[in-house]
N, C-alpha and C positions, 0 to 999 in steps of 0.2 A: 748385154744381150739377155732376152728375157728368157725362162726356161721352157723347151721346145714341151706343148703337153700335149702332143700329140703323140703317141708312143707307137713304137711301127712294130707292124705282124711278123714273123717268117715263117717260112715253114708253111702247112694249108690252116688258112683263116679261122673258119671254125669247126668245128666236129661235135655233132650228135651222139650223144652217150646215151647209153638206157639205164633207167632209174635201178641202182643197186639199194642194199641193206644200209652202207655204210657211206655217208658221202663222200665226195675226193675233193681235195679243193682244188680251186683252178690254178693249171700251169702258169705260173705267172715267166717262168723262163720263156715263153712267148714274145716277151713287151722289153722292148729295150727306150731309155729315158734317157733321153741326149740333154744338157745344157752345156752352153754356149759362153767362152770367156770374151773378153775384145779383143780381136786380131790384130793391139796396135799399142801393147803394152805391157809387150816382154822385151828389156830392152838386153843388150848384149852385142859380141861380134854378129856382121851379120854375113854368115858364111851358110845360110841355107838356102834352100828353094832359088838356086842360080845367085845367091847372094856372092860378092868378089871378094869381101874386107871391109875396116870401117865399122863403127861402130852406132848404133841407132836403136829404133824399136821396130816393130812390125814381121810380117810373114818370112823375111830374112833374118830373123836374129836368134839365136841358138839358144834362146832363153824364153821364146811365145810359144808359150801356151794356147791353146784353142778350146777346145773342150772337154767333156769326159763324157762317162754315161754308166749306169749300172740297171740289170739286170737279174731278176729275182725269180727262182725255180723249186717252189714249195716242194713236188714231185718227187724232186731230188734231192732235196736238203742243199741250194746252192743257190749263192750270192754273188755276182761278179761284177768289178768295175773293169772299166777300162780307160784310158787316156788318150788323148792325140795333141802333139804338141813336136817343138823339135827339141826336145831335151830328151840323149839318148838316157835308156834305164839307167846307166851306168854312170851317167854324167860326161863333164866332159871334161879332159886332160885342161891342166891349167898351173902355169908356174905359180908360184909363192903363196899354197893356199894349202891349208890341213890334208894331209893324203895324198893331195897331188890334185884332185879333183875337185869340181864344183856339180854336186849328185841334187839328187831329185831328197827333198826331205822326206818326212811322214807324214799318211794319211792320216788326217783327224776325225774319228767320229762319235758326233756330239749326240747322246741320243735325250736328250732333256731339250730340245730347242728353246723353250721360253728362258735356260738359263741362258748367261754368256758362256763365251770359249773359258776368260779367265776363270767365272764361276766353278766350272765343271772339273779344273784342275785337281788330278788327284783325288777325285771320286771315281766311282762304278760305272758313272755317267759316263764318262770319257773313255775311249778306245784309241787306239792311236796304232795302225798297221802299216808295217816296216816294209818295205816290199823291196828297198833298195839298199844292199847288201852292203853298197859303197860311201853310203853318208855320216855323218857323226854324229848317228845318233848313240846314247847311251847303253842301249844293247850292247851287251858284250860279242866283240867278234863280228861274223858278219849273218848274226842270225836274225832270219825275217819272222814273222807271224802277225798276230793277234795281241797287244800288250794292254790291262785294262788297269786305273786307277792311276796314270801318269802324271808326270811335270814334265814342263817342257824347256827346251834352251835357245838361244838366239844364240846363231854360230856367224850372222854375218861376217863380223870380224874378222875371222880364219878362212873367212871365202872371197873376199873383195866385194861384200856385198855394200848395202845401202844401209845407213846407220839412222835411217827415222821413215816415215809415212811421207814428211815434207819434202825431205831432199828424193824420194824415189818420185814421188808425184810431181816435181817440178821439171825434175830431166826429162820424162814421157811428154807433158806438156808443151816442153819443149822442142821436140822433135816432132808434135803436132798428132802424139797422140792420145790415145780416153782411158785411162785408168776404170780398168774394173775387176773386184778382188772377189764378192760369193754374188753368181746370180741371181736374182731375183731382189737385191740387196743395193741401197743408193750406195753410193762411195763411202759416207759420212755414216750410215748404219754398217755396210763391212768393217769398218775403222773401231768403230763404237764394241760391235759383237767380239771381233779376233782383240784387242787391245792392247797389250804392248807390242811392237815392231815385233816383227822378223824372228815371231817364235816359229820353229818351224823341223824342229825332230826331238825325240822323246831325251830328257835326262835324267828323269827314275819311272818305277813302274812298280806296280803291287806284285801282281802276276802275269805269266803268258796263258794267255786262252787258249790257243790254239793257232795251227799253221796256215800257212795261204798255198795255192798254186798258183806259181808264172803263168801268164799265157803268152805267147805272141800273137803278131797280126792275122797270121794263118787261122789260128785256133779260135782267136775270137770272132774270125769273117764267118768261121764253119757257125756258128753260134749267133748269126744274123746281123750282127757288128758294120754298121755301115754308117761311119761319118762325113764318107762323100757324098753319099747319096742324099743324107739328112739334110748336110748342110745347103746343097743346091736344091732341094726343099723349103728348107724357109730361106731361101734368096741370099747367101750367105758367100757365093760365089763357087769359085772349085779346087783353091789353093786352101790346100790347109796343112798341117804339119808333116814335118818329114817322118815324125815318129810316133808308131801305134802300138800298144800294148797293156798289158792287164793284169788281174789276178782273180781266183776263185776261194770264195772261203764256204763252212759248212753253214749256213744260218740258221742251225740249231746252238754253235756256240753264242749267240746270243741269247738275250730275255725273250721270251716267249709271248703272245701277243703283236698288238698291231704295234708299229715302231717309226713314228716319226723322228729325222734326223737331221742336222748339217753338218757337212762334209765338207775339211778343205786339205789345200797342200801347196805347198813356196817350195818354190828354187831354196834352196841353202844359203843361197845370196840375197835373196827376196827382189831376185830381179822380175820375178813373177811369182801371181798368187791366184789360184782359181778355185772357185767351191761352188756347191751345189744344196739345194733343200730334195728330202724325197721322203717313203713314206715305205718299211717293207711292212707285207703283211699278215695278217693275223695268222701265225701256226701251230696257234693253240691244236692238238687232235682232234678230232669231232667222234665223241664215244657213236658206234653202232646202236641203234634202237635195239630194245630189248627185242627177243624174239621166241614166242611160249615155246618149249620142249615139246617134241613127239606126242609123249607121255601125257602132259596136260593138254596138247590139242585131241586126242584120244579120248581123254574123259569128259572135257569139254560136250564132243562130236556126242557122244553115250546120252551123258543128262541133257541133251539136247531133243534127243531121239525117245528119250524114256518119257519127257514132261509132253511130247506128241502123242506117242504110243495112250498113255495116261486118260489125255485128253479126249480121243478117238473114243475108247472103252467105254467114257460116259454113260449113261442112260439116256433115252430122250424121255422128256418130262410133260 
């Protein structure tokens, strides 16, 4: 599904300002940016959305993904995504697999987009945020944040996941559903961009940046967060996941400037995969114009008033 670039208001529309000394930029926490995965290509039990048992893909299965969206608040120094999908944060209870659980991996974000995923491995480029405390990712413990300069691992194995692109893309098709892994992106360019299988949580890291905050669904609706509303907007229907939630981080720990990126995240299994292209922007500061001192517009006002006075005194000739 293509990514929604219509980005929605909340809050009142627009507001007249009066021209200050120093400008402000625009609240971009305004504008929330939905894209959209395929609702027919998470495969798993499917015990959601009135699901019984059995195993398949689509809006039933504990493993579909739907979409995400982030939200940018120059104002306030904050950046937030958020997810809808049926994979709780925590993941879900599941015998014979690392922990016990089969969790929600790590966010990837790529801020070089002309490189690849692999490219970016292990540079400054790459961020990579842990949001879910229960995965295996390399983090020691169960601590979330900000991690920059990463490698990554493929835990399929340890998760009952899917051990290539072919064997996950065969079973979907087979139960008649569309594989789609970063929006805006053909099958065959997501494959090409992410490239080996089922990398999908950090296994080493330069540094931690900095923390994120949870949000829930509450938190994010107060914050204009509406993937129903979106979705039955562009025709999407009115089923969508059983599970919504988020995080906020400051977006001054990033690089400063306009910041083109892409953004993705797998199941642990790689029974799903969803990303997104987006752009934050420029938060460079905007220095205040100069503005003369008292003092110089004083003397200013004087030899202004003296090269008059001056003039006047003339003589006529």
């Amino acid at each position: 599904m293509k990514t929604n670039l219509v980005k929605t208001l909340f809050g009142t529309a627009l507001a007249t300002t009066c021209a200050c000394a120093m400008a402000l930029p625009v609240q971009a926490g305004t504008l929330w940016n939905y894209s959209w995965d395929s609702f027919k290509d998470g495969s798993g039990t499917l015990n959601q959305n009135g699901g019984t048992g059995g195993h398949g893909v689509g809006v039933k299965s504990n493993f579909e993904m739907f979409g995400m969206a982030y939200v940018e608040d120059l104002v306030n120094d904050t950046v937030t995504f958020a997810f809808n999908s049926n994979i709780h944060l925590d993941g879900w209870k599941h015998n014979n697999v690392q922990n016990g659980t089969i969790a929600w991996g790590d966010l990837f974000l790529n801020l070089n987009p002309d490189k690849t995923f692999e490219q970016v491995k292990g540079t400054s480029d790459l961020l990579a945020i842990r949001f879910s405390s229960k995965n295996d990712s390399g983090v020691a413990g169960g601590e979330t944040g900000i991690f920059s300069g990463v490698t990554t691992k493929n835990v399929t194995q340890v998760n009952q996941g899917y051990s290539s692109y072919t064997q996950f893309n065969n079973y979907v098709n087979s139960k008649g559903g569309t594989v789609e892994l970063i929006d805006g992106m053909t099958l065959a360019e997501s494959q090409a961009y992410l490239g080996t299988h089922g990398h999908s949580v950090i296994n080493t890291y330069q540094e931690k940046v900095g923390n994120i905050t949870l949000l829930d669904v509450a938190q994010l609706s107060a914050l204009g967060l509406d993937f129903k509303g979106q979705a039955a907007q562009d025709g999407l229907g009115t089923v969508l996941g059983t599970q919504t939630f988020g995080f906020s981080f400051a977006r001054s720990l990033l690089p400063q400037g306009e910041l083109s990126w892409i953004a993705h995240v797998l199941a642990e299994c790689a029974n799903d995969t969803m990303g997104m292209m987006g752009t934050f922007a420029d938060n460079t500061p905007v220095e205040p114009e100069a503005v003369p001192e008292p003092a110089s517009l004083l003397g200013l006002t004087l030899g202004a008033a003296a090269l008059v006075g001056a003039k006047r005194r003339q003589p006529i000739t």
